[in-house]
VOPAGU-2260 file (C-alpha; in pm, 1 decimal, decimal comma):
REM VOPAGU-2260
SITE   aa  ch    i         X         Y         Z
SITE  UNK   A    0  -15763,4    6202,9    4868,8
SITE  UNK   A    1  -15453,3    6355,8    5042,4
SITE  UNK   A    2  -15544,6    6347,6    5407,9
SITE  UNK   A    3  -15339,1    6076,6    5566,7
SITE  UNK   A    4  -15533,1    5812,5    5673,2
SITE  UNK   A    5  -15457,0    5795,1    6032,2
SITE  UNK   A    6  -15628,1    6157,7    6053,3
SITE  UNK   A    7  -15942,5    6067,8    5852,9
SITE  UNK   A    8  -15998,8    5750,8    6115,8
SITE  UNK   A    9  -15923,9    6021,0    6403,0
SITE  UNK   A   10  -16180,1    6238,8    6246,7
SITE  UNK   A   11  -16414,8    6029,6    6156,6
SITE  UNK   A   12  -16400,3    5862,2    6525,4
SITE  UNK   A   13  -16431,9    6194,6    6668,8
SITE  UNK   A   14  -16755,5    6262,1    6469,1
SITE  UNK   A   15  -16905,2    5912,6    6557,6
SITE  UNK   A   16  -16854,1    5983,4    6922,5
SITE  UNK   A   17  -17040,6    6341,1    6920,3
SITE  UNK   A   18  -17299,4    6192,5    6697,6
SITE  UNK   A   19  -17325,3    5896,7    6994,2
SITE  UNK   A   20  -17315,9    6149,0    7289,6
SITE  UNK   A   21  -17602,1    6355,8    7115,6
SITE  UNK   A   22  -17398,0    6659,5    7057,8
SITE  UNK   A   23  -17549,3    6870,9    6810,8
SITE  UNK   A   24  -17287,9    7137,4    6775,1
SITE  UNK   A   25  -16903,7    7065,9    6799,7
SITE  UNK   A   26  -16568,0    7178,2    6608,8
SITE  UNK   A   27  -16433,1    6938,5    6362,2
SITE  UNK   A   28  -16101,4    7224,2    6296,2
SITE  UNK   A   29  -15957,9    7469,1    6568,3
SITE  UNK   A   30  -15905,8    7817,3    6327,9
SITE  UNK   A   31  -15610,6    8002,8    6546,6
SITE  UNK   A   32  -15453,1    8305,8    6443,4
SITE  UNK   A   33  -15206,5    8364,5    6654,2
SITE  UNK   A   34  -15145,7    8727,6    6506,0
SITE  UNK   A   35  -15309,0    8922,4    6205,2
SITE  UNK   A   36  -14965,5    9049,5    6118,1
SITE  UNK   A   37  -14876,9    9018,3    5745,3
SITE  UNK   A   38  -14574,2    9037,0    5511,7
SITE  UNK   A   39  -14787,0    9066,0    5184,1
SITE  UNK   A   40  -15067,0    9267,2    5156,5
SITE  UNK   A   41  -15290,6    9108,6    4895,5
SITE  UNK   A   42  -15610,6    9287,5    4759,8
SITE  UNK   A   43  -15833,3    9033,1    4849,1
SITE  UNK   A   44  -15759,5    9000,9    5181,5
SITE  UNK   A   45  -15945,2    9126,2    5475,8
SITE  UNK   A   46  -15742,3    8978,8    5785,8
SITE  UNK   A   47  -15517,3    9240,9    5790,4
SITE  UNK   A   48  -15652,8    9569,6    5803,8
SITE  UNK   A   49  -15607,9    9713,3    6180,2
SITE  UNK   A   50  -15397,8    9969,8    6289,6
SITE  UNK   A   51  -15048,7    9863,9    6451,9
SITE  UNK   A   52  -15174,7    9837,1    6792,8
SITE  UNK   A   53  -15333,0    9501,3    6706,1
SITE  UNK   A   54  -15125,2    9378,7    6397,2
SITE  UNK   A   55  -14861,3    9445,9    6680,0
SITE  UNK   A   56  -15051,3    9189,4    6962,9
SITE  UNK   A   57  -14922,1    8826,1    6980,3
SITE  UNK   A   58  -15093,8    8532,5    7118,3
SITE  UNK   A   59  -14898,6    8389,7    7421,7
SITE  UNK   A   60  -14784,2    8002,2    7372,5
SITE  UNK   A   61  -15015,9    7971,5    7692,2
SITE  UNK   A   62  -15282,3    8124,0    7498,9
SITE  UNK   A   63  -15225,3    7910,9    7195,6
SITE  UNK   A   64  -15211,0    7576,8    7395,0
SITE  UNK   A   65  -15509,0    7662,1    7637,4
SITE  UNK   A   66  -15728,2    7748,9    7307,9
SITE  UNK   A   67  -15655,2    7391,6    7173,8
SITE  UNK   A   68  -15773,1    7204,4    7491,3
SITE  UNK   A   69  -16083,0    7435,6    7551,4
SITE  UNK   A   70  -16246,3    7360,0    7187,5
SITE  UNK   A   71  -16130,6    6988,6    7162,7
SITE  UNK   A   72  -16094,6    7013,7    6778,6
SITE  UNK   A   73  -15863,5    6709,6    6635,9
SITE  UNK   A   74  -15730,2    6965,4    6407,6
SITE  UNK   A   75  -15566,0    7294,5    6421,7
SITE  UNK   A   76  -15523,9    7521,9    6118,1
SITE  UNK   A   77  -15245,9    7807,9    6287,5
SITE  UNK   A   78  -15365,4    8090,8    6003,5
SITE  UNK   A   79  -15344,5    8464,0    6066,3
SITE  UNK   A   80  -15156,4    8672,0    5923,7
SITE  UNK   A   81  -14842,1    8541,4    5848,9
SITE  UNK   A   82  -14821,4    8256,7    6172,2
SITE  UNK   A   83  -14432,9    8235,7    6059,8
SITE  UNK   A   84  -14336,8    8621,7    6193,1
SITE  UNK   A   85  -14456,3    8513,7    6561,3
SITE  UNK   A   86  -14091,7    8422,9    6724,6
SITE  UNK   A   87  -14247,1    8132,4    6954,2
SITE  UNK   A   88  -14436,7    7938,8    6665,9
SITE  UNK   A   89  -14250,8    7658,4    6714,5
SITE  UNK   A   90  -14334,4    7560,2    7073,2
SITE  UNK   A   91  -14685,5    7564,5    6952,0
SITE  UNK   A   92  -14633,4    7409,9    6686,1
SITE  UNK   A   93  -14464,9    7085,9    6952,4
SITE  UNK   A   94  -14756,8    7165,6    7258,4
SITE  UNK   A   95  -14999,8    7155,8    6953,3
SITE  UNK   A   96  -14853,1    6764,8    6845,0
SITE  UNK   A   97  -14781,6    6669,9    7193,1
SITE  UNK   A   98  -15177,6    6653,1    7185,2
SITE  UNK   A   99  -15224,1    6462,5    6966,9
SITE  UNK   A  100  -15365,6    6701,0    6723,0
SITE  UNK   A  101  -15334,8    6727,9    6386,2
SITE  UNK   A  102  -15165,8    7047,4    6270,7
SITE  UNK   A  103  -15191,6    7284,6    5952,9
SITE  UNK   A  104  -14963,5    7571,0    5923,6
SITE  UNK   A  105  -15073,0    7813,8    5705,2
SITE  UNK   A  106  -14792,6    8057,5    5528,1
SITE  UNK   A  107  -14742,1    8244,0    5206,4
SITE  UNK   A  108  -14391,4    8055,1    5273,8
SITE  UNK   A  109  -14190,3    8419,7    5182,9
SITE  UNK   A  110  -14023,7    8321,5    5576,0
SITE  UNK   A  111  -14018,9    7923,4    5537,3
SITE  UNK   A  112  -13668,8    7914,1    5374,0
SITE  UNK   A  113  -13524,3    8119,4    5707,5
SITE  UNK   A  114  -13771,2    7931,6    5981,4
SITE  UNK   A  115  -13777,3    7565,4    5818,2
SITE  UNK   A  116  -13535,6    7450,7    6020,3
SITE  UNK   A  117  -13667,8    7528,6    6355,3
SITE  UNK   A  118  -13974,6    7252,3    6275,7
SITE  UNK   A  119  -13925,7    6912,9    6253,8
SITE  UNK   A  120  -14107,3    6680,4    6065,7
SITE  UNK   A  121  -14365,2    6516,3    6195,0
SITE  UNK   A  122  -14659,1    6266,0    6082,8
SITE  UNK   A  123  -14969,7    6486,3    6233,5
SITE  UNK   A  124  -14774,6    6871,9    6065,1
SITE  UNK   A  125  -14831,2    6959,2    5775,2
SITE  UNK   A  126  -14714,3    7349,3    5580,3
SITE  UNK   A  127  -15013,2    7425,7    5409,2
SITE  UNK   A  128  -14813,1    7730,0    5133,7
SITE  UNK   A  129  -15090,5    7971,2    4968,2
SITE  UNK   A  130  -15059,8    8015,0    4584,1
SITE  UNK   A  131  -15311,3    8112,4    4385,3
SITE  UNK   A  132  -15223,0    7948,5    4091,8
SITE  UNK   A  133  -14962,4    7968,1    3868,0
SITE  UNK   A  134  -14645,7    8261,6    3824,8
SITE  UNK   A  135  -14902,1    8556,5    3681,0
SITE  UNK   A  136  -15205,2    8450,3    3820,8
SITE  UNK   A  137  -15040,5    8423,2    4216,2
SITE  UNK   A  138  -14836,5    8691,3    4192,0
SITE  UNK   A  139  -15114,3    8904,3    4108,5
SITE  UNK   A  140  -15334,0    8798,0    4380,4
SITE  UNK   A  141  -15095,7    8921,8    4646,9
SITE  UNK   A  142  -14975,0    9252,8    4468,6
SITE  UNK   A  143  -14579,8    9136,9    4471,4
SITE  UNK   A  144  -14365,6    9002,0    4223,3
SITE  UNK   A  145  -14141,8    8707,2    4267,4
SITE  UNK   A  146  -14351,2    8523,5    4540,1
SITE  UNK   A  147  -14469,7    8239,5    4348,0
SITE  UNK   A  148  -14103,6    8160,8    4263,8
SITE  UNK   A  149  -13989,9    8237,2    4624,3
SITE  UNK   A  150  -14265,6    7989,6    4714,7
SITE  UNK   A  151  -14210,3    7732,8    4454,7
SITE  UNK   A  152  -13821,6    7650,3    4543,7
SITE  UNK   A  153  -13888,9    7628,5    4951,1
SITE  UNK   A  154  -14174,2    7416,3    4877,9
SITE  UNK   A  155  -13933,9    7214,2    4683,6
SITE  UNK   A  156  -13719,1    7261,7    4991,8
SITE  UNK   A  157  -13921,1    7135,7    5242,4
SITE  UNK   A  158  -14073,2    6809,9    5020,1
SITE  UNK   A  159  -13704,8    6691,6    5009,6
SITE  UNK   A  160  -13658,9    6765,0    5422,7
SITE  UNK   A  161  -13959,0    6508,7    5430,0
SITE  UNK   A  162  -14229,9    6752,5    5529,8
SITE  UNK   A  163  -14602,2    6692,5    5434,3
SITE  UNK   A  164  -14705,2    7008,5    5235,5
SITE  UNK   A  165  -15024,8    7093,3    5064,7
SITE  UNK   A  166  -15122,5    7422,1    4855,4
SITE  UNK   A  167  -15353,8    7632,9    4973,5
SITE  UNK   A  168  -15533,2    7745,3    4646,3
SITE  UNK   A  169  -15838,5    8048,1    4668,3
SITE  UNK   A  170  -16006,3    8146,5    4302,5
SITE  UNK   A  171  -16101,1    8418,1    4225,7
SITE  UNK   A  172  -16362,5    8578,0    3915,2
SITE  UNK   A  173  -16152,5    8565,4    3593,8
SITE  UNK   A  174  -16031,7    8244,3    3698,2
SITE  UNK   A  175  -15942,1    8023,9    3352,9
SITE  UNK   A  176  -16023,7    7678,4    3402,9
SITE  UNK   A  177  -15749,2    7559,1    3181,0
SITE  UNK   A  178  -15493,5    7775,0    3303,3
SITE  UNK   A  179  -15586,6    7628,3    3670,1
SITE  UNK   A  180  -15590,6    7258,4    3568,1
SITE  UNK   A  181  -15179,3    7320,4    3445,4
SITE  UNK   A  182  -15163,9    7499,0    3788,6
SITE  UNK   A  183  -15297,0    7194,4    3971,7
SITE  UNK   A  184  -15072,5    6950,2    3715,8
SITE  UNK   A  185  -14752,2    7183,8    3780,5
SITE  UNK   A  186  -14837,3    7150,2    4142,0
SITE  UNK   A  187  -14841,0    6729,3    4190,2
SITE  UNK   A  188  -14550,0    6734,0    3935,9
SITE  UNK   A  189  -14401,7    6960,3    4265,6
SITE  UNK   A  190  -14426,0    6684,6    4482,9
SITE  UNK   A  191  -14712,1    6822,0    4710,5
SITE  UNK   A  192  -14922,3    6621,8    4900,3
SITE  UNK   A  193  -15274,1    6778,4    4821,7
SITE  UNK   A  194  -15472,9    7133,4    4749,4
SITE  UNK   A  195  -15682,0    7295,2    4947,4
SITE  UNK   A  196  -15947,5    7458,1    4710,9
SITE  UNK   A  197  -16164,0    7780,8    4800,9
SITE  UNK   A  198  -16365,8    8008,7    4600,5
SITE  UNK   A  199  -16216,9    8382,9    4742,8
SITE  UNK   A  200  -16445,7    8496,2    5035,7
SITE  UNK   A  201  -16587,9    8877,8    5005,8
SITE  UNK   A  202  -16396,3    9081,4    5256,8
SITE  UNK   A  203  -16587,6    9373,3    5337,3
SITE  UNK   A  204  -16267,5    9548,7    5428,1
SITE  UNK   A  205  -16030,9    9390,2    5102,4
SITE  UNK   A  206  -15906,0    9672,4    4871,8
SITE  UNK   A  207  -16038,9    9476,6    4553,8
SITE  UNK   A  208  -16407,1    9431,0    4594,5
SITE  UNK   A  209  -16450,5    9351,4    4215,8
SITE  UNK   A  210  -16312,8    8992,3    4200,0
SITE  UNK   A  211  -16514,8    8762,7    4401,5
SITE  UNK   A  212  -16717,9    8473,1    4261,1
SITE  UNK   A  213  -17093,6    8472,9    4329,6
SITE  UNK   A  214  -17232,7    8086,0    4447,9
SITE  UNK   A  215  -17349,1    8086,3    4058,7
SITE  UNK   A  216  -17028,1    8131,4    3885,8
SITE  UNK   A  217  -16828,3    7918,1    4163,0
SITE  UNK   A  218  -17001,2    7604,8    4083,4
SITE  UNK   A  219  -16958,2    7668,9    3669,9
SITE  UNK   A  220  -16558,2    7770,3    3727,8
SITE  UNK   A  221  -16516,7    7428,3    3967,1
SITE  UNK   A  222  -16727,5    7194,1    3708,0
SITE  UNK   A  223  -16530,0    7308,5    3412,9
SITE  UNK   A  224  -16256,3    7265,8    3628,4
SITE  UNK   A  225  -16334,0    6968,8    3764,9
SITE  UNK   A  226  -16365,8    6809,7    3414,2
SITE  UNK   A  227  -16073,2    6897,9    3225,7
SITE  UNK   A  228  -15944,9    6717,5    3555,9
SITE  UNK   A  229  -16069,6    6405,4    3534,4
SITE  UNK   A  230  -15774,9    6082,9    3462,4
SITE  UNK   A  231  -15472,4    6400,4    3569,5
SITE  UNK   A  232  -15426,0    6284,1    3919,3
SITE  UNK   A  233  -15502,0    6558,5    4116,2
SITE  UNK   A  234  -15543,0    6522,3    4452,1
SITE  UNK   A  235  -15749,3    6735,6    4729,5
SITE  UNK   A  236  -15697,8    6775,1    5120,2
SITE  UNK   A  237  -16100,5    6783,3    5135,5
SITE  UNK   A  238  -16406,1    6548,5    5155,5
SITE  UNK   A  239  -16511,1    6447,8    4805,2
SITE  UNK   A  240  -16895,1    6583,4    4916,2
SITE  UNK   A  241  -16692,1    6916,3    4985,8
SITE  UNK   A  242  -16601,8    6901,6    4620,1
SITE  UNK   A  243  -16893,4    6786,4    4492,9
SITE  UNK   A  244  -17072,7    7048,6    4626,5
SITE  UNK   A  245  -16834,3    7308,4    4474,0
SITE  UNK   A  246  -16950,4    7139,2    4132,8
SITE  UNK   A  247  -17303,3    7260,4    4233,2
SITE  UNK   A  248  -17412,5    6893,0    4327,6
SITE  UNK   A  249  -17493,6    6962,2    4685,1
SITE  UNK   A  250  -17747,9    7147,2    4859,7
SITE  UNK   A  251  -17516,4    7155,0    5215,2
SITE  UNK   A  252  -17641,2    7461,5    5439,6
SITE  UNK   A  253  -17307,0    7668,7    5645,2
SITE  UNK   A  254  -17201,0    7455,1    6009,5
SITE  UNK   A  255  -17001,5    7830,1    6112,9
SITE  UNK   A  256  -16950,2    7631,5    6423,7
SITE  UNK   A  257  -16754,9    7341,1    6278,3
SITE  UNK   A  258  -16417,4    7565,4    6221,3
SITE  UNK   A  259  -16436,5    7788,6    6512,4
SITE  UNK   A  260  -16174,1    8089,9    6568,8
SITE  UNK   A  261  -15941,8    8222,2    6829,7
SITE  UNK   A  262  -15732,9    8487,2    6748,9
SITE  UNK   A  263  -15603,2    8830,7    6974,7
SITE  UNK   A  264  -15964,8    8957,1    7032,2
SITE  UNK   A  265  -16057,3    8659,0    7143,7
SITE  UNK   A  266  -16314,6    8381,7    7059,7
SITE  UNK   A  267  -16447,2    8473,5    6704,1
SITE  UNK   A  268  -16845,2    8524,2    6621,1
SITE  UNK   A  269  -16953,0    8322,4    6403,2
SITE  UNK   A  270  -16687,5    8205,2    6172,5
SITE  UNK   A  271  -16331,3    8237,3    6051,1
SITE  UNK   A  272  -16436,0    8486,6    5774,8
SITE  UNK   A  273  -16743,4    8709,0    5967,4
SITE  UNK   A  274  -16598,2    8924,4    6291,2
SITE  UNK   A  275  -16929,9    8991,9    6451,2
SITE  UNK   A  276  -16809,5    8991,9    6787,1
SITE  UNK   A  277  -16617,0    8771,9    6994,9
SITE  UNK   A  278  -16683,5    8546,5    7299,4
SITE  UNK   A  279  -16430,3    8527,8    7556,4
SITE  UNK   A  280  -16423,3    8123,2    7592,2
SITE  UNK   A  281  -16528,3    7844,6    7371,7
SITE  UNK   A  282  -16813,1    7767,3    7589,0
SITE  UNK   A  283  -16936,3    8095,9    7563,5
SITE  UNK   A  284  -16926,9    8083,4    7173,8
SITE  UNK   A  285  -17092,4    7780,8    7178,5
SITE  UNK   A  286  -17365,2    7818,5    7381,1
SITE  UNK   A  287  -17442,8    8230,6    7365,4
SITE  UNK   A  288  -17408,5    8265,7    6962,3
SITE  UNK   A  289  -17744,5    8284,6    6776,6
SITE  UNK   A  290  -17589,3    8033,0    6499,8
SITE  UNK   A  291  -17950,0    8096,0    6307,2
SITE  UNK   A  292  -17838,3    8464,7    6218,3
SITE  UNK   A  293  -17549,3    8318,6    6006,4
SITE  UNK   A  294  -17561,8    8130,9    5649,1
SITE  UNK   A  295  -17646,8    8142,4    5359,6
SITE  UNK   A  296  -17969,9    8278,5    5333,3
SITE  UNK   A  297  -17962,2    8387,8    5666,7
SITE  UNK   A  298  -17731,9    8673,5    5656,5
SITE  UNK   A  299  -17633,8    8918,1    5353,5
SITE  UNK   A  300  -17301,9    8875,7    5403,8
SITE  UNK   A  301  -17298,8    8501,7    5392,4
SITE  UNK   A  302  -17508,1    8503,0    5049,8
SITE  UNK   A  303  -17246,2    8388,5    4828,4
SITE  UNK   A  304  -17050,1    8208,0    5029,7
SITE  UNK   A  305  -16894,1    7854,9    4934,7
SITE  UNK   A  306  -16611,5    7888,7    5186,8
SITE  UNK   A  307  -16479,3    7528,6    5323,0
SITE  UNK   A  308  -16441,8    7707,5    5666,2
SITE  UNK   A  309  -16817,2    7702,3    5615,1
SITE  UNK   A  310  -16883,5    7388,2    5431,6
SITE  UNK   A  311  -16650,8    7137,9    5492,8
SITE  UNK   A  312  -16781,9    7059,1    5809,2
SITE  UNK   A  313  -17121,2    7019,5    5637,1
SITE  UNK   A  314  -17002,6    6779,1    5443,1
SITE  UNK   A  315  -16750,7    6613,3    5711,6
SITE  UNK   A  316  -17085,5    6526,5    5899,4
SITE  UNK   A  317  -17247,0    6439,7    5604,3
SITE  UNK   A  318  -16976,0    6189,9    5489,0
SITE  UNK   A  319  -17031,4    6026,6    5868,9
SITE  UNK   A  320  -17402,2    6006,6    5822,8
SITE  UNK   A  321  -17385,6    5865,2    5488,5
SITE  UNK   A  322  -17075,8    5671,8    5399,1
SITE  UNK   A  323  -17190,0    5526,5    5075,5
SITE  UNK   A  324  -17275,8    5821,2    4915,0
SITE  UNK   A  325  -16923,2    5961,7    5018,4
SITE  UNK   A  326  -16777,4    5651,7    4873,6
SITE  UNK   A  327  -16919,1    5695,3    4595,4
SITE  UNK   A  328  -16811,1    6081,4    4507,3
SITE  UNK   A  329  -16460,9    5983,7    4600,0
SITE  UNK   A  330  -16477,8    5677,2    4306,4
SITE  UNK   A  331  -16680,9    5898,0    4044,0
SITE  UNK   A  332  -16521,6    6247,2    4146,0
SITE  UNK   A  333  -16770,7    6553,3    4144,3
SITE  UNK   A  334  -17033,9    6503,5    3873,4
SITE  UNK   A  335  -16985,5    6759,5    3622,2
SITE  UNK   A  336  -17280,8    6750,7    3375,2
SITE  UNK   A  337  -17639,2    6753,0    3482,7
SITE  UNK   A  338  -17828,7    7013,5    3681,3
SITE  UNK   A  339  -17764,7    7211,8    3989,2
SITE  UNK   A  340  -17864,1    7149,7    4290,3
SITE  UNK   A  341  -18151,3    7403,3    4404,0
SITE  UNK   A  342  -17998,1    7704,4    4564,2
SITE  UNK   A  343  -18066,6    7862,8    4869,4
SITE  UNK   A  344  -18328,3    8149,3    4871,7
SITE  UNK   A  345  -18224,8    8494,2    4993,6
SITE  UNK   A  346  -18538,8    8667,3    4982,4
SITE  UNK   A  347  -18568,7    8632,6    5399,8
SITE  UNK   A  348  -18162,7    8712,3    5494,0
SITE  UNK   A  349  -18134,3    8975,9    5687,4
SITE  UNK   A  350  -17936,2    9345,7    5597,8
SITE  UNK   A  351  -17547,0    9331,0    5635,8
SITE  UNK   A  352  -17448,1    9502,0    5967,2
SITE  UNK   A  353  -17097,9    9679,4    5937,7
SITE  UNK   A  354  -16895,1    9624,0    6314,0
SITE  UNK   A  355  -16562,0    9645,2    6194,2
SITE  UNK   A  356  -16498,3   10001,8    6277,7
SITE  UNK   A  357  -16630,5    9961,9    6678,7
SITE  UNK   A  358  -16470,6    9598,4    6726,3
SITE  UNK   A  359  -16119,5    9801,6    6634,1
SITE  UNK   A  360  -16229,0   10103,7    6862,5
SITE  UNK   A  361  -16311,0    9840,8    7154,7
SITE  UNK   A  362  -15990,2    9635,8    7150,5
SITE  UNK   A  363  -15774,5    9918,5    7155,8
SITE  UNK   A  364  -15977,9   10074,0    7478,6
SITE  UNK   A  365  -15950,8    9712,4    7662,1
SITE  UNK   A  366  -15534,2    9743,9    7557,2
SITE  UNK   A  367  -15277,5    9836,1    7818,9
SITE  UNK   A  368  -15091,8   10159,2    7723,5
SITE  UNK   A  369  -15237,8   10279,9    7434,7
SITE  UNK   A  370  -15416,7   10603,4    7651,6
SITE  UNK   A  371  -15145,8   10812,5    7467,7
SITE  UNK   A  372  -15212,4   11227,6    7396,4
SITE  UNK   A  373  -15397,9   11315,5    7101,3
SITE  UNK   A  374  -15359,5   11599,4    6896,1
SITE  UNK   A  375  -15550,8   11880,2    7128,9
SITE  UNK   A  376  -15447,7   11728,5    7416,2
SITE  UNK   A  377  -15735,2   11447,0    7468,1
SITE  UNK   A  378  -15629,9   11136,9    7665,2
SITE  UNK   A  379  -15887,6   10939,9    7523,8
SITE  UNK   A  380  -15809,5   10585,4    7362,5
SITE  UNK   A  381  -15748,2   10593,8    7020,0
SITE  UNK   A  382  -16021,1   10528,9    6788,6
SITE  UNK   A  383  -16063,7   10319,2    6495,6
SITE  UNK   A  384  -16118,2   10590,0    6279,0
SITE  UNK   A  385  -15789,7   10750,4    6402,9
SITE  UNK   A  386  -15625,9   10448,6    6186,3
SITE  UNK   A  387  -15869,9   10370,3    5912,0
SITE  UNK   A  388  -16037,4   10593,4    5743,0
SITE  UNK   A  389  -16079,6   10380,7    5419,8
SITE  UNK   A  390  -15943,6   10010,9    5357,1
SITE  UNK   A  391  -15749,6   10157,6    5073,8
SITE  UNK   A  392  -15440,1    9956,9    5008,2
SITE  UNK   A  393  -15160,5   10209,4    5120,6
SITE  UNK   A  394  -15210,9   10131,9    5477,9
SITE  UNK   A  395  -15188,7    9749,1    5431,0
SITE  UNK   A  396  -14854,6    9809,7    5224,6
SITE  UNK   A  397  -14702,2   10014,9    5480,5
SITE  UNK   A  398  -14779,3    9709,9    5745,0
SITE  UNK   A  399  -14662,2    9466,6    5532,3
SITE  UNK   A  400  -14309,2    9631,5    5441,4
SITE  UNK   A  401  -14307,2    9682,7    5829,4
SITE  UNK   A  402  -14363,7    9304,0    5897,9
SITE  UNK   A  403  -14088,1    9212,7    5638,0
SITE  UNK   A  404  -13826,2    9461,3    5792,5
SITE  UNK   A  405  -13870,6    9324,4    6127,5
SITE  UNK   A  406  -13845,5    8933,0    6016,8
């Protein structure tokens, strides 16, 4: 295990208390995307895809800091986007640890080397860099060359400035199991602290919709994985029951509410990867979301799903409830031989609904100044459709190269 030890008592405290108190839904990890801006624009990403009127919006440090005390969450994971092109990052980052929170900042680390020195080091921070495996395979995944060697000397950089640093690590179908277990030995020889490991969640809006594992082939990829790891040291920022159950050897239903999200349209329904609608406070997310439309099984969209933002809080609470049986998959690893655990039936889930399009529509009509002339002389607020009429990667390149120049 990689998580520090002081956060797994915190954690673990937190969850004792809520269990204690009766609480049957609570956030274990505070999801806040302080922008959706990006300075790649990688084909299996579907974060990124608005027109500039929101990829231009910023979360206020207010904002930021008032999110954190209305959930309560003992971690923060600051995602987006790219968190590193919002100027004011780092007095979140110090309101966020000045709590007493644990923080994760997510970053495809092309702007570490320039920002690194405006963050301090600090036992509750973390940079949590995405690569997707080794030179080829990561500079595939996000359409550019050079990043994984951009990323690979600042992570070097930051190690010896005495940063914690994990790897933020999503697979995708094609994935080679050996080729990802020299990834994963290239990666501790690095230095890092732990990897964060995903199976790549289906976008609806990502360019490449050809790519994404199905529940079936995730647990076969993260066994044979899994097993040519066994004795080589690796070392993961998640529960071991989180990783068993990538192997296929749990049957954990989705806790959406465990990893809740705030971001510039506000309070996210019902997950970090699903923009259903949006609550505008915590409480209201909480209490006014019809959780049992969501999952696995529940909803079309969530069908093949193995997402941590999903499932590690399943297994969090599991590891709480059950402490032997989490003992014991952190001494034996995830069991890789044997059969699957039943999966979840999708013959009752109901039809994907597609809100993308109207959110977009919406949050431009609530924005201040955007009632700008149209061609034939309409005042009306610019629609969705004005932007996107496909997700077609042209328009996520053009945003990208604009995020880079303004850096």
């Amino acid at each position: 295990m990689a998580v520090p030890i002081q956060q797994m008592i915190r954690v673990g405290a937190y969850v004792i208390k809520q269990h204690l108190m009766g609480v049957k839904r609570y956030p274990l990890v505070l999801m806040l995307e302080p922008l959706f801006r990006c300075n790649l624009a990688c084909a299996g990403c579907g974060k990124i895809d608005y027109p500039d009127a929101i990829l231009n919006k910023r979360l206020s440090v207010a904002e930021c800091l008032a999110a954190v005390d209305e959930c309560g969450a003992p971690v923060v994971a600051i995602a987006g986007g790219e968190p590193l092109l919002h100027k004011e990052l780092p007095q979140i980052v110090d309101g966020i640890i000045a709590r007493k929170k644990f923080v994760y900042l997510c970053t495809n680390a092309l702007l570490l080397d320039k920002r690194i020195g405006q963050f301090r080091p600090h036992p509750r921070f973390s940079w949590d860099v995405h690569l997707d495996g080794d030179r080829e395979m990561h500079d595939h995944a996000v359409c550019q060359d050079g990043v994984y060697d951009r990323a690979v000397a600042v992570i070097r950089k930051a190690k010896a400035c005495g940063f914690r640093l994990s790897i933020n690590c999503t697979l995708f179908d094609g994935a080679q199991p050996e080729r990802v277990a020299r990834f994963f030995d290239d990666v501790m020889a690095m230095g890092v602290d732990g990897v964060m490991l995903s199976p790549g969640y289906a976008y609806e809006r990502a360019p490449d919709q050809q790519h994404f594992l199905n529940r079936r082939k995730a647990k076969g990829l993260f066994r044979d994985i899994f097993r040519l790891g066994q004795g080589r040291g690796w070392r993961f920022t998640q529960s071991p029951l989180f990783m068993d159950f990538l192997a296929g050897n749990q049957s954990y239903r989705c806790t959406p509410w465990g990893k809740p999200t705030r971001n510039v349209f506000g309070w996210q329904r019902p997950c970090y990867l699903l923009g259903e609608g949006y609550a505008g406070t915590f409480k209201e997310l909480m209490e006014e979301t019809d959780w049992d439309r969501y999952g696995t099984g529940h909803y079309e969209k969530c069908a093949d799903c193995m997402v941590h933002s999903g499932y590690e809080a399943t297994a969090v609470m599991d590891s709480v409830r059950h402490p032997l049986k989490a003992i014991s998959a952190a001494v034996r690893g995830p069991r890789t031989e044997g059969p699957i655990a039943p999966e979840i039936p999708l013959d009752r889930q109901r039809p994907a609904e597609y809100a993308f399009s109207r959110q977009v529509e919406d949050a431009l009509a609530r924005s201040d100044g955007l009632r700008s002339g149209l061609p034939g002389g309409s005042v009306r607020p610019p629609r969705a459709t004005d932007y996107l009429s496909s997700p077609g990667a042209e328009h996520l390149q053009q945003s990208a190269n604009m995020a880079e120049r303004n850096s």
